[in-house]
N, C-alpha and C positions, 0 to 999 in steps of 0.2 A: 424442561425449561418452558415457562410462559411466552405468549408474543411478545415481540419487543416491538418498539417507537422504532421505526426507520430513520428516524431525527436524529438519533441518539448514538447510532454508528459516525464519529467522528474521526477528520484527519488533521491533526495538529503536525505544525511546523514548527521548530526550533527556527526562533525568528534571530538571535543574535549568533548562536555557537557558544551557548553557554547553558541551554539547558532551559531556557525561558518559551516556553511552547504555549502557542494561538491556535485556534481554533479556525481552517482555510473558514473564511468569510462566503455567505451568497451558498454552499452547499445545498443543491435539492437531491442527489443521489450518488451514492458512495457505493464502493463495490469491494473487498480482497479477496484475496486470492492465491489458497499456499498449492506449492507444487513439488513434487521432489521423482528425481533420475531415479530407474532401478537398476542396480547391477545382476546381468545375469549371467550366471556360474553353471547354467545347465549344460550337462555332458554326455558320453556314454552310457554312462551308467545312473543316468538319475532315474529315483521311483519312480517305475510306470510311466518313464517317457516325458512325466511332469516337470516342468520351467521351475526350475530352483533362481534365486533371489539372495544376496549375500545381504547380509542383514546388518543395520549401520552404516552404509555406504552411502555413495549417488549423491546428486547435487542435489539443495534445496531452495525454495526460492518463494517468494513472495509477490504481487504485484498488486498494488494499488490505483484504484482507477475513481472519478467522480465528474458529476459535471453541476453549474450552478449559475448564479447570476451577480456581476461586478455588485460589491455593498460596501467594501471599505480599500482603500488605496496600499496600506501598511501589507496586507499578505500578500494583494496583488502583487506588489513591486517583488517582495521579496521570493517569490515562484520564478518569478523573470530574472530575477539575479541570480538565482540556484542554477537556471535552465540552461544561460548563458556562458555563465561559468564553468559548466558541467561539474559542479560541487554536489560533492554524496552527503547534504547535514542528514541528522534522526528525526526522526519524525515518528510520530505516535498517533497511533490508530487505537478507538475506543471503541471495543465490540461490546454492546449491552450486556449485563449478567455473566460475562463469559472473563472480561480483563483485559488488559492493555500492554498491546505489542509495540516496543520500539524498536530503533534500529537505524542506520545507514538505509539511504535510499536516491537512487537518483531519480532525475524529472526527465522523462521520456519521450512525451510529448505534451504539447501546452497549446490549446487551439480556443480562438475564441470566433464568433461569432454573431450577428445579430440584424434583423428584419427591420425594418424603415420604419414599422408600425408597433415596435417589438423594444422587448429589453436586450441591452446586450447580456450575451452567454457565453461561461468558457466551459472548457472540458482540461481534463490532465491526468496524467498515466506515470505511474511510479515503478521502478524496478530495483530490489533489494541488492542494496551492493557490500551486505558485510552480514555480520553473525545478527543475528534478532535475540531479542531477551521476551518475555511472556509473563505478567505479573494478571495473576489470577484475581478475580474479583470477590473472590470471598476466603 
C-alpha cells in the first residue's frame, strides 16, 4: 500500500438515526484502534509447554479516538447529544485505500479546550458497543 493523506482517515456520525452520515467537522488527527481477548486453553499436555489459544473466541473491540478544532455547530451539537444521552448511534470511519468500518459506538469522552490567545479545541474517544461490518475499498 502507498502513503496515504492523514486527512483522509475520517470519522463520520450518523447525524439523524437513519443512516445520513457527516463528516465530525474541525478534525486535525484521528486515531483506531482494533483489539481482541485471547482464550487460553493451555494445559498439561500442550506441545512443548507452549500457550495454546482457542481459536474464534475472545472479545473484540474497536476504539476510536481524534482531536480538532470547533468549524461548524451541526456535529458539534450532535456528539453532546450522543454523550449525554449515552446513545450507541453507527458511525463510520474511513481508512484510506483499505475501506470503511461502521458499526454501534459509544462517546467516551468529549473534552474541549482552548488558550486566551488560541483556537478553541476538542478531543473524543469512541468505544464499539455492537458487531462492526468492514466494506473493503476495492
Amino acid at each position: 500500500m502507498a502513503a496515504q493523506k492523514g486527512k483522509d482517515l475520517l470519522i463520520k456520525i450518523d447525524m439523524t438515526g437513519s443512516g445520513t452520515f457527516l463528516t465530525f467537522a474541525g478534525l486535525r488527527a484521528t486515531r483506531i484502534s482494533f483489539n481482541a481477548e485471547t482464550v487460553d486453553v493451555t494445559n498439561m499436555v500442550s506441545a512443548g509447554g507452549w500457550r495454546e489459544l482457542l481459536a474464534g473466541t475472545g472479545v473484540r473491540s474497536a476504539s476510536i479516538s481524534g482531536s480538532g478544532v470547533f468549524l461548524d455547530d451541526y456535529t458539534d451539537e450532535r456528539a453532546r447529544q450522543i454523550f449525554f444521552a449515552a446513545d450507541i448511534p453507527d458511525f463510520q470511519v474511513i481508512i484510506p485505500e483499505l475501506g470503511t468500518l461502521q458499526g454501534p459506538f459509544q462517546i467516551t469522552s468529549l473534552e474541549y479546550a482552548g488558550n486566551y490567545d488560541g483556537e478553541a479545541t476538542y478531543e473524543i474517544a469512541l468505544a464499539s458497543g455492537g458487531e462492526m461490518t468492514f466494506t473493503a475499498a476495492f
